[in-house]
VOPAGU-2260 file (C-alpha; in pm, 1 decimal, decimal comma):
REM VOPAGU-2260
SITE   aa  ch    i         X         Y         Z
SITE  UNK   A    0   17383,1   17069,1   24512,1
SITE  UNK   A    1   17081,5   17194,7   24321,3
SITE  UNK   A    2   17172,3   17463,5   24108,1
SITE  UNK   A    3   16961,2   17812,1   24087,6
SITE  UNK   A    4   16937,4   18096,3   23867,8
SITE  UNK   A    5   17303,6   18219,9   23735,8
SITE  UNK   A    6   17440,3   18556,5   23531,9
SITE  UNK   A    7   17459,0   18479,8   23230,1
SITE  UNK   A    8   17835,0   18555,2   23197,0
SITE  UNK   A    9   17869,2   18276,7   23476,9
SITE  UNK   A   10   17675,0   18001,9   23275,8
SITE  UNK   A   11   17906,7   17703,0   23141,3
SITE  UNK   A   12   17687,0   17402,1   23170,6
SITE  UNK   A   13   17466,2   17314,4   22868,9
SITE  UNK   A   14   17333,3   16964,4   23053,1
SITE  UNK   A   15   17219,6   17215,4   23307,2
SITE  UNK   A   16   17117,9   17497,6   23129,1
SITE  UNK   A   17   17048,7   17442,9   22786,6
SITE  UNK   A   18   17317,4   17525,1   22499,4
SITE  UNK   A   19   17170,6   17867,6   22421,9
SITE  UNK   A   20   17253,0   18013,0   22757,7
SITE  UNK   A   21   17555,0   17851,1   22729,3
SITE  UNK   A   22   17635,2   18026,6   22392,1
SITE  UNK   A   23   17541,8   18349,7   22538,9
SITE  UNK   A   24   17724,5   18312,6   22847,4
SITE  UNK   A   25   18024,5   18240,6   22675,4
SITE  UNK   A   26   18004,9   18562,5   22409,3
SITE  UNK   A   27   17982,0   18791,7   22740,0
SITE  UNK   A   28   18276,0   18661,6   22857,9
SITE  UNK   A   29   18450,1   18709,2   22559,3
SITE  UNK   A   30   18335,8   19091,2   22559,3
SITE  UNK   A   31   18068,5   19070,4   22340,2
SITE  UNK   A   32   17769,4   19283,8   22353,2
SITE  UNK   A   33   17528,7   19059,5   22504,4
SITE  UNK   A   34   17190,9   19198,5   22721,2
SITE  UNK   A   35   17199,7   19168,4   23071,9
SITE  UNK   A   36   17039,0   18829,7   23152,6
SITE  UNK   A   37   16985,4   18530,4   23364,3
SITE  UNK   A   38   16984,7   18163,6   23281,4
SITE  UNK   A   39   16700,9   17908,6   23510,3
SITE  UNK   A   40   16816,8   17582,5   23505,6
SITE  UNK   A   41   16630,3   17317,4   23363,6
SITE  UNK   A   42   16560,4   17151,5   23662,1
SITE  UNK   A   43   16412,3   17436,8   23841,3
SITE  UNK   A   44   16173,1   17561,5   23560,2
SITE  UNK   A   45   16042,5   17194,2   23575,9
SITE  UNK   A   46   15935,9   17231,3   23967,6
SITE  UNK   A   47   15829,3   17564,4   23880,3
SITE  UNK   A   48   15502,9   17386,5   23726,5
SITE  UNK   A   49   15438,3   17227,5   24043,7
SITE  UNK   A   50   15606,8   17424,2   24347,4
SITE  UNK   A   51   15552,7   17690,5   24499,7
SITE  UNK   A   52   15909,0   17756,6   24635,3
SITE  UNK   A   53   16036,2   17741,3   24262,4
SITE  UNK   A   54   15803,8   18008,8   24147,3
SITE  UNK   A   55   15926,6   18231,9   24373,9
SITE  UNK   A   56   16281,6   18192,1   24252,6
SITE  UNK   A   57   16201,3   18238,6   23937,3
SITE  UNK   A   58   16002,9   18573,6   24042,7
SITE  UNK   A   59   16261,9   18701,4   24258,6
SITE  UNK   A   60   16522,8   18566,2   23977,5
SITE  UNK   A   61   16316,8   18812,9   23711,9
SITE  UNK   A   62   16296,2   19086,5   23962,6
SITE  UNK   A   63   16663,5   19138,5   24028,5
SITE  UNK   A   64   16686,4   19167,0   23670,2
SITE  UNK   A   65   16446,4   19490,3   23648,1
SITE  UNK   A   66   16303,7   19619,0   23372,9
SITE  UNK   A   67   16064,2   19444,5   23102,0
SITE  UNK   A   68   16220,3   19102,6   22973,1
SITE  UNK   A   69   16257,1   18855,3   22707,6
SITE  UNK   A   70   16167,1   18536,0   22786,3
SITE  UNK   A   71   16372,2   18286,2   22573,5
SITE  UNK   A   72   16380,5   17883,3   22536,6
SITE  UNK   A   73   16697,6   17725,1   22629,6
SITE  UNK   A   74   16628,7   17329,8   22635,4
SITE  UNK   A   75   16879,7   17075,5   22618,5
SITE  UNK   A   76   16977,9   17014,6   22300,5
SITE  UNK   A   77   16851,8   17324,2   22095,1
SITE  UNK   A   78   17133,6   17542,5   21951,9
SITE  UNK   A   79   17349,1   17276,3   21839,5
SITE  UNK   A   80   17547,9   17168,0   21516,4
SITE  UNK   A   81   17289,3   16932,3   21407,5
SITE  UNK   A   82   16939,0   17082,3   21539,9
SITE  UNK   A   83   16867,6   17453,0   21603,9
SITE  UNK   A   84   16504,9   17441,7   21699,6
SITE  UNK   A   85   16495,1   17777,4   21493,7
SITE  UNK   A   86   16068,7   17864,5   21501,5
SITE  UNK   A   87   15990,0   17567,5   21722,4
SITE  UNK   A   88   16025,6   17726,0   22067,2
SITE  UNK   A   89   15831,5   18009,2   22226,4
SITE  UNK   A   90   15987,2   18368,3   22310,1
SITE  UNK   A   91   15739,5   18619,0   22547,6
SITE  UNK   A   92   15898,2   18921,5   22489,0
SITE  UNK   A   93   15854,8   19273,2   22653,0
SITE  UNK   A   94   15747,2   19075,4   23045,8
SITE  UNK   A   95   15685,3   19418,8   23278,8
SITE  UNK   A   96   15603,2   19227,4   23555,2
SITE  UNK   A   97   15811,3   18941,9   23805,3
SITE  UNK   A   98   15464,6   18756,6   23855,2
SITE  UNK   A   99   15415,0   18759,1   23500,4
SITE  UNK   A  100   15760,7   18608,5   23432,2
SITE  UNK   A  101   15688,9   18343,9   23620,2
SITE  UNK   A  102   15373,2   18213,3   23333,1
SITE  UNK   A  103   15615,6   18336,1   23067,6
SITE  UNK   A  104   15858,1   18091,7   23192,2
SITE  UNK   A  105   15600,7   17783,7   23190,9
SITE  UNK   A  106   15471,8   17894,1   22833,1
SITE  UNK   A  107   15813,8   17878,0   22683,4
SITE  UNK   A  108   15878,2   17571,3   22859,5
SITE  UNK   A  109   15568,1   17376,4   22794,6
SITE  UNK   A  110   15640,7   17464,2   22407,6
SITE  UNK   A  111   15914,6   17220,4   22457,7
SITE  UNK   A  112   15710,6   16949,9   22447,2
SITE  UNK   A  113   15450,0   17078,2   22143,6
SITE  UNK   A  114   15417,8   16855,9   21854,5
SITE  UNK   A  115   15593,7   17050,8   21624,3
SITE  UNK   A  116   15881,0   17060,5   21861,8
SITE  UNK   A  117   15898,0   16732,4   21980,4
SITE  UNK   A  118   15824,5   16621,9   21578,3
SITE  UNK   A  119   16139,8   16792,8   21498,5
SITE  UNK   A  120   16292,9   16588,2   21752,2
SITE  UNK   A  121   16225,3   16274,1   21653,9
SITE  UNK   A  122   16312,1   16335,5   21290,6
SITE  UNK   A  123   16659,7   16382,5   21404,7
SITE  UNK   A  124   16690,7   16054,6   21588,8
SITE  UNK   A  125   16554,7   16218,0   21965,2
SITE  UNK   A  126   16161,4   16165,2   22001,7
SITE  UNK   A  127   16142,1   16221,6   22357,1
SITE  UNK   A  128   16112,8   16579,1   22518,4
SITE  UNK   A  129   16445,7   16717,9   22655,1
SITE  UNK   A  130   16436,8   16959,6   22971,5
SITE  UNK   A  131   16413,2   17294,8   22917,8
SITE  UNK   A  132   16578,5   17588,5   23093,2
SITE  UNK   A  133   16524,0   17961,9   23039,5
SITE  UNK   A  134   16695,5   18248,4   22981,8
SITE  UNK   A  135   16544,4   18618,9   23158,2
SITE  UNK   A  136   16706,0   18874,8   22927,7
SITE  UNK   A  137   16670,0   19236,1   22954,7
SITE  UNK   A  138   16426,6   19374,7   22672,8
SITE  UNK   A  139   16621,5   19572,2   22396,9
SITE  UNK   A  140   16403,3   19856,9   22211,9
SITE  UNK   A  141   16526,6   19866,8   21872,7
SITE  UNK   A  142   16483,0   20076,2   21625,6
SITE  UNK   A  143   16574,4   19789,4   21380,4
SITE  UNK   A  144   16616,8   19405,6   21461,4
SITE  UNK   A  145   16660,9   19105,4   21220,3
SITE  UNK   A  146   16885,8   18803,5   21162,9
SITE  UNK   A  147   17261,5   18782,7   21000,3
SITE  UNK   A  148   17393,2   18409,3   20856,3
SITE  UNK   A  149   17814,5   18437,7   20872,0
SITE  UNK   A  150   17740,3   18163,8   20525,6
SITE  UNK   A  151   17460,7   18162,4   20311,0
SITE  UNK   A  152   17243,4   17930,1   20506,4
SITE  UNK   A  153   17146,0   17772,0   20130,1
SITE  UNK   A  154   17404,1   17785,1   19888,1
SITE  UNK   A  155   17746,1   17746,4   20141,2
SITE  UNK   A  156   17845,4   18040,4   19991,3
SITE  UNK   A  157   18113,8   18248,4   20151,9
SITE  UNK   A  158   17885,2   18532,2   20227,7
SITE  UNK   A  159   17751,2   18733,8   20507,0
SITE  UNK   A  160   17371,9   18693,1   20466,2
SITE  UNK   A  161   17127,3   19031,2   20638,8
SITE  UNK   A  162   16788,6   19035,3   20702,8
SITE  UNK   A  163   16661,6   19334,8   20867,2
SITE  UNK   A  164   16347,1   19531,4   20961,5
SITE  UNK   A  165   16191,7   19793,0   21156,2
SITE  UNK   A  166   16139,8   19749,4   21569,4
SITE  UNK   A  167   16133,6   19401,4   21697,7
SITE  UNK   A  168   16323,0   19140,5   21490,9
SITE  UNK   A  169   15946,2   18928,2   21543,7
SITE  UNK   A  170   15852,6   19052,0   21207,3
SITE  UNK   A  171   16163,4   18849,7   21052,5
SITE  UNK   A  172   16151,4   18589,5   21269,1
SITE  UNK   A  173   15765,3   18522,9   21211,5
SITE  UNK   A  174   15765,9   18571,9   20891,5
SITE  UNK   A  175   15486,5   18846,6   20908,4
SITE  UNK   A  176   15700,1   19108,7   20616,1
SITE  UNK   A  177   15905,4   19121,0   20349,2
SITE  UNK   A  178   16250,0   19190,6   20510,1
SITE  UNK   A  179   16546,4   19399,2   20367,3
SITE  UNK   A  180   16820,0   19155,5   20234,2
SITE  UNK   A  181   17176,4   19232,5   20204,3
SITE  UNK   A  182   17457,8   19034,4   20093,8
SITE  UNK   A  183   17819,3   19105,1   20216,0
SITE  UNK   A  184   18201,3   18925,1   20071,6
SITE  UNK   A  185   18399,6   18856,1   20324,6
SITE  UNK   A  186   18560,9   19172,1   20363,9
SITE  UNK   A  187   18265,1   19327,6   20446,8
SITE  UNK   A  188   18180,0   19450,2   20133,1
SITE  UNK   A  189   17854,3   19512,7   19955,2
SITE  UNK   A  190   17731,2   19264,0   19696,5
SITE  UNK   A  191   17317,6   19246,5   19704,3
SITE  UNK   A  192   17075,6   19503,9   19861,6
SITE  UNK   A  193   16723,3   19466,2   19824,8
SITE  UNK   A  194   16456,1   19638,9   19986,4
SITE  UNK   A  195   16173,6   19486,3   20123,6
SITE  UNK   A  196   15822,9   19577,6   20206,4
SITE  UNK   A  197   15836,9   19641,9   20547,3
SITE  UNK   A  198   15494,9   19705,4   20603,2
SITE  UNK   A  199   15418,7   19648,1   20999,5
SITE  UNK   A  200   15641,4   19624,3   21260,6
SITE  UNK   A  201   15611,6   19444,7   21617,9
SITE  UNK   A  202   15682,9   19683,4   21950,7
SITE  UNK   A  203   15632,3   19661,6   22254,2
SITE  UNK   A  204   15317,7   19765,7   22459,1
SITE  UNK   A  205   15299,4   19970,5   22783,3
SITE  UNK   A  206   15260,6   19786,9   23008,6
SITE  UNK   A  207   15361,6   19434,3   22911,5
SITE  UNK   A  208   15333,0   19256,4   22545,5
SITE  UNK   A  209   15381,0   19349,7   22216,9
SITE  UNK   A  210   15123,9   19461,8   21940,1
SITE  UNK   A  211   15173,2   19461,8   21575,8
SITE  UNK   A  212   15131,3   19831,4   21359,1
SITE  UNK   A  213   15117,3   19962,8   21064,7
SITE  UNK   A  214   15430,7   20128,6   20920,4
SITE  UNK   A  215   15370,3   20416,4   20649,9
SITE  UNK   A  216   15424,9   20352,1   20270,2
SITE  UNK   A  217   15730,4   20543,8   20278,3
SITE  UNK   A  218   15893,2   20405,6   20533,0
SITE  UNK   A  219   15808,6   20032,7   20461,0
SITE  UNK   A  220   16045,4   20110,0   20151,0
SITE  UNK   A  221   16309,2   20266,3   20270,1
SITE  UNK   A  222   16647,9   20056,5   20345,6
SITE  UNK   A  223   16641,5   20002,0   20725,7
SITE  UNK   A  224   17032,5   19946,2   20784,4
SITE  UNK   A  225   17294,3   20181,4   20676,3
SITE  UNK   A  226   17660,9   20153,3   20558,3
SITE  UNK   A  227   17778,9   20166,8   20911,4
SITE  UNK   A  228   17506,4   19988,9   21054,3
SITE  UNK   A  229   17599,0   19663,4   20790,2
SITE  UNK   A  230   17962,2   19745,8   20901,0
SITE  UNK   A  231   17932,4   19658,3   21273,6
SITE  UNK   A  232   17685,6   19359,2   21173,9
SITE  UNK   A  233   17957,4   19228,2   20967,3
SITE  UNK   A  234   18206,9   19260,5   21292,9
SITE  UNK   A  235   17997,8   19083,5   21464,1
SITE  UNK   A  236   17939,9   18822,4   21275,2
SITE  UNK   A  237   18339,5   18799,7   21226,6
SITE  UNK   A  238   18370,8   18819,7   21607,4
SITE  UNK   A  239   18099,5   18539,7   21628,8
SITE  UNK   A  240   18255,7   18292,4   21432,2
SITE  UNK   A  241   18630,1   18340,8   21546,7
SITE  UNK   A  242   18469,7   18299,5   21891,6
SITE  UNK   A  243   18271,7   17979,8   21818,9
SITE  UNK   A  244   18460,5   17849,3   21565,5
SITE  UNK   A  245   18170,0   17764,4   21268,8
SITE  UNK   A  246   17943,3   17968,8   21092,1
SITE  UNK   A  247   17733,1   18149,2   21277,8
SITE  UNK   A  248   17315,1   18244,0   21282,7
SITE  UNK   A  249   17258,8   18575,8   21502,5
SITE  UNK   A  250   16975,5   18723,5   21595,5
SITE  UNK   A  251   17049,8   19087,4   21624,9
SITE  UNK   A  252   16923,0   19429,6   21744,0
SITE  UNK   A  253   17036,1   19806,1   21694,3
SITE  UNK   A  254   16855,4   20008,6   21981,5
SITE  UNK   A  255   17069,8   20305,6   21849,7
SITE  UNK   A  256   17411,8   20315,5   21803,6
SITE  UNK   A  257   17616,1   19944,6   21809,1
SITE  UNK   A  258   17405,4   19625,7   21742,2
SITE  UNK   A  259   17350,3   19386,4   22040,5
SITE  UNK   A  260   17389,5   19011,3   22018,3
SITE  UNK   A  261   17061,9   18797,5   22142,2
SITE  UNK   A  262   17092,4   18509,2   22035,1
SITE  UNK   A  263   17343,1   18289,1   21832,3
SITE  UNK   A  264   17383,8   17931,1   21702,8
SITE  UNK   A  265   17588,5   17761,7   21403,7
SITE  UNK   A  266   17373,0   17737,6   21083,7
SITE  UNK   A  267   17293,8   17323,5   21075,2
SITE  UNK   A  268   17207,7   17332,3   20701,6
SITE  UNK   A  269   17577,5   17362,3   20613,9
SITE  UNK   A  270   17609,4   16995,1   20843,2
């Protein structure tokens, strides 16, 4: 039997689906705060390229979800202990539209096979291109986004590693400001704080996309995560590696109130 579109709380098939979906599927069933979402099979975003039939699956797949979207790689093999494919796989974020999902869906596919991806590949012993499903995740609006390592991603410390800044967690992720960096014992605790220049911030346009603005002097200074706010990242992370069982790298978001979990993998530097 061909298998279609799934919840994301249902997903349990990495060969299928890709491991991220799987990772996500299984933090919403262990209560974790996880965006509503979808996962498309490999299989079926393939065909998409080609099919007619499969388009509209994926259209009608995007439209029960409601709402603007991130569209977010999930290929076969990415997320793992050994390769995390961290920076070498689109995201489309902020996707208003079910028709428009549909060419989000074949963008973050097709980066599958780029040569930076598939480069990455074969310098860990896998030089052809691996299928790639998709996950359709509900768009979260935060007023702060970043990413949190459970282990210092460089040293092995035993040490929960922050960075944070304003709107969507693109500006860490890309690399396009100078995030806030914390550093938390186990316990929670405070060790390092240092604020970063936080100078523009990615949000999302009406209407579809995302645009890039300036952020005032002021602001760009000021710490973007409070006491409570490193608190509940620090539970999360906890909750995150009980769960999976190794260290984890999270990408977060705090829309107001509780952060959200979007994304999570171990840290394969500490392999």
């Amino acid at each position: 039997m061909t298998a279609g579109p799934l919840p994301l709380a249902e997903v349990a098939d990495a060969d299928v689906y890709g491991a991220k979906a799987v990772s996500l599927g299984v933090a919403a069933r262990a209560g974790l705060p996880v965006p509503a979402g979808t996962a498309l099979p490999a299989d079926l975003v393939a065909r998409a390229a080609e099919d007619a039939a499969a388009r509209a699956v994926v259209r009608d797949a995007a439209a029960a979800l409601g709402g603007p979207l991130a569209v977010r790689s999930s290929a076969v093999g990415e997320d793992g202990a050994r390769s995390s494919f961290a920076g070498q796989h689109l995201t489309v974020l902020n996707v208003a539209d079910p028709g428009e999902a549909v060419a989000a869906v074949l963008r973050v596919a097709g980066s599958a096979c780029a040569p930076s991806a598939l480069a990455y590949r074969q310098a860990r012993g896998d030089p052809g291109a691996a299928g790639c499903g998709v996950v359709l995740q509900c768009l979260v609006t935060p007023t702060v986004a970043g990413v949190l390592f459970s282990r210092d991603p460089v040293t092995g410390a035993d040490q929960l590693v922050v960075e944070a800044s304003w709107a969507l967690g693109e500006a860490v992720v890309e690399g396009l400001v100078t995030p806030d960096l914390f550093r938390l014992d186990p316990d929670g605790r405070l060790l390092e704080s240092v604020v970063g220049v936080k100078d523009r911030a990615v949000v999302p346009r009406p209407g579809g996309g995302t645009a890039t603005v300036a952020v005032d002097g002021g602001r760009a200074r000021r710490p973007c995560l409070t006491d409570a706010d490193l608190a509940a990242l620090a539970d999360l992370a906890h909750r995150c590696d009980a769960l999976f069982g190794d260290p984890s790298d999270v990408e977060w978001a705090i829309p107001g109130g509780a952060p959200v979990l979007l994304q999570r993998r171990p840290i394969t530097t500490l392999v």
